[in-house]
C-alpha positions in Angstrom: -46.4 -26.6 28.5 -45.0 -23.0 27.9 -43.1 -22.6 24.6 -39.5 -22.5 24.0 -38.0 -18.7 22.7 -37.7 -21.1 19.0 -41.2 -22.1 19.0 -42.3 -18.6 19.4 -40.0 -16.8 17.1 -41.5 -19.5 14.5 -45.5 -18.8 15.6 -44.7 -14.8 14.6 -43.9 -14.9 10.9 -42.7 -11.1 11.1 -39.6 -11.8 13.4 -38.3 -14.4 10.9 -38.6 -11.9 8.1 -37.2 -9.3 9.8 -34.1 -11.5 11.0 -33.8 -13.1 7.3 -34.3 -9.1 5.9 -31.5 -8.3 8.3 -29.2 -11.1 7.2 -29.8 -10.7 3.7 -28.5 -6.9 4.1 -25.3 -8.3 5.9 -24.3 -10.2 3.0 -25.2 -7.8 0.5 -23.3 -5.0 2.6 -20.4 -7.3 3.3 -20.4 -8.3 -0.6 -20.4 -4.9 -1.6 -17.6 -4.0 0.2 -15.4 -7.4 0.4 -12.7 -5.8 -2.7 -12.3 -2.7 0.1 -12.4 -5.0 2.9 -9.4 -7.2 1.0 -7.5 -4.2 0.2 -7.4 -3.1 3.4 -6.2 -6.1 5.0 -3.6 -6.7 1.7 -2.3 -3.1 2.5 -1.8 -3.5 6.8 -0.4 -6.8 5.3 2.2 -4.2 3.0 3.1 -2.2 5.4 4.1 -4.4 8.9 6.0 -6.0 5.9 7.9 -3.1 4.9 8.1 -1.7 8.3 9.6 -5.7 9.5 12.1 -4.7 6.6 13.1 -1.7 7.3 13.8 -2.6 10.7 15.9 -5.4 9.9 18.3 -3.4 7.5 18.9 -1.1 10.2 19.5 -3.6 13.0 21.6 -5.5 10.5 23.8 -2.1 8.5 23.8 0.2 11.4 22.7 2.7 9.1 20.6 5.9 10.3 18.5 8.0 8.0 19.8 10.8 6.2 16.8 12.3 5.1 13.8 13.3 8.3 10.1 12.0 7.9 8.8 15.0 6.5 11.5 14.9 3.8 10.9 11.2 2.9 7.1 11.9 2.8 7.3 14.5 0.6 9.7 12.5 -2.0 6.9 9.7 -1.7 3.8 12.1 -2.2 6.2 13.0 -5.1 6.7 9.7 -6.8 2.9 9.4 -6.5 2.6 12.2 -8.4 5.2 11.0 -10.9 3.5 8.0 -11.1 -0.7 8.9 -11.2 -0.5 13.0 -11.4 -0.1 13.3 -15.2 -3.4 14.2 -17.6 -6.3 11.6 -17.3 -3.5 9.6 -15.0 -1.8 8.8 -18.8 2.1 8.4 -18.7 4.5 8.6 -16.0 7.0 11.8 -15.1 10.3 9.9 -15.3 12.5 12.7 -14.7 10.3 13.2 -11.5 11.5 9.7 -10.4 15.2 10.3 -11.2 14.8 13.5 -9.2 13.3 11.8 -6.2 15.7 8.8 -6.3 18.9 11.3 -6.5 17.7 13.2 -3.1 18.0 9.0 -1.4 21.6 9.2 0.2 21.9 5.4 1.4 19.7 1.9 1.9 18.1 3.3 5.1 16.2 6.3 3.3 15.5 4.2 0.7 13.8 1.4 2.9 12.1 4.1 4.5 11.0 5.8 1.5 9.5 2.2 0.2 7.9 2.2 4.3 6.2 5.2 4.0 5.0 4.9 0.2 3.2 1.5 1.9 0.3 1.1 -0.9 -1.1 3.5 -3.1 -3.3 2.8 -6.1 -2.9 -0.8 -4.5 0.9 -1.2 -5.5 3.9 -0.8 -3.3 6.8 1.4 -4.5 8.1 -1.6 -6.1 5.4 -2.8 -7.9 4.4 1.3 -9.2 7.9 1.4 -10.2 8.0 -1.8 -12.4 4.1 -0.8 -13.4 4.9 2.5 -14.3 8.7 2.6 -15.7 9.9 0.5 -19.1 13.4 -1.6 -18.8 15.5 1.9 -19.6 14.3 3.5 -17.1 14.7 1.1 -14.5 18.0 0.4 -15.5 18.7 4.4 -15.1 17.0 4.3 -11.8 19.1 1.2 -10.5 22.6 3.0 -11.7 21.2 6.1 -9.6 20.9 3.7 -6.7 24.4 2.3 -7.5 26.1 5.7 -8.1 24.5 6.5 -4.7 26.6 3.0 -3.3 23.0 1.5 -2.4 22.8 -2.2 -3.5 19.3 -2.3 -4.2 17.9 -2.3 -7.2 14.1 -2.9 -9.1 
């Protein structure tokens, strides 16, 4: 009677250690890297969000950006900077922020900004900016948005 393919994967002993040694190194690989693996997801997750968002403000205001891709980039490398730039990544530039939230002209730019920040450090803009700036601040930062005749605050 000839032997099945189980029957004579189970009569060589070295074929089930090297399948169990291979499956072993999957998990251990796959463990190693699950927080990255999560984080990645959690951050495509972020940024169809913000992109869905973005879109929607402008189907629903009409608005167009003020500000072109290369401007809004920089003002979000900036905030970045603001944000995790400082000594040993200690204390936040404030007047940075105010600086970068004065150049938004309206809700589009801002959505956009928030779009193109997507997740850094694993926060959006919103969570960085309530991370990284105490109530007086934030209220600052909201009457700049006001000032501006954006209804959006943090």
């Amino acid at each position: 009677m000839a032997k099945s393919n189980i029957d004579k994967l189970v009569d060589d002993p070295k074929k089930i250690l090297f399948i169990v040694i291979i499956i072993v190194i999957i998990i251990v690989v796959v463990w190693i890297f699950w927080g990255k693996i999560k984080t990645l997801f959690s951050n495509l997750g972020n940024k169809v969000q913000q992109n869905a968002e973005l879109n929607d403000y402008i189907n629903q205001t009409g608005e167009t950006f003020t500000l072109s891709e290369s401007e809004i980039r920089n003002l979000a490398n900036k905030l970045e900077q603001a944000f995790y730039g400082n000594v040993f990544g200690w204390g936040t530039d404030e007047n940075a922020v105010y600086e970068v939230f004065n150049r938004i002209n309206n809700g589009a730019d801002l959505r956009k900004l928030i779009s193109v920040y997507g997740t850094r450090h694993d926060m959006t803009l919103n969570q960085a900016i309530v991370d990284e700036l105490g109530r007086s601040e934030l209220n600052k930062m909201n009457t700049i948005l006001s000032n501006n005749s954006i209804n959006y605050s943090f």
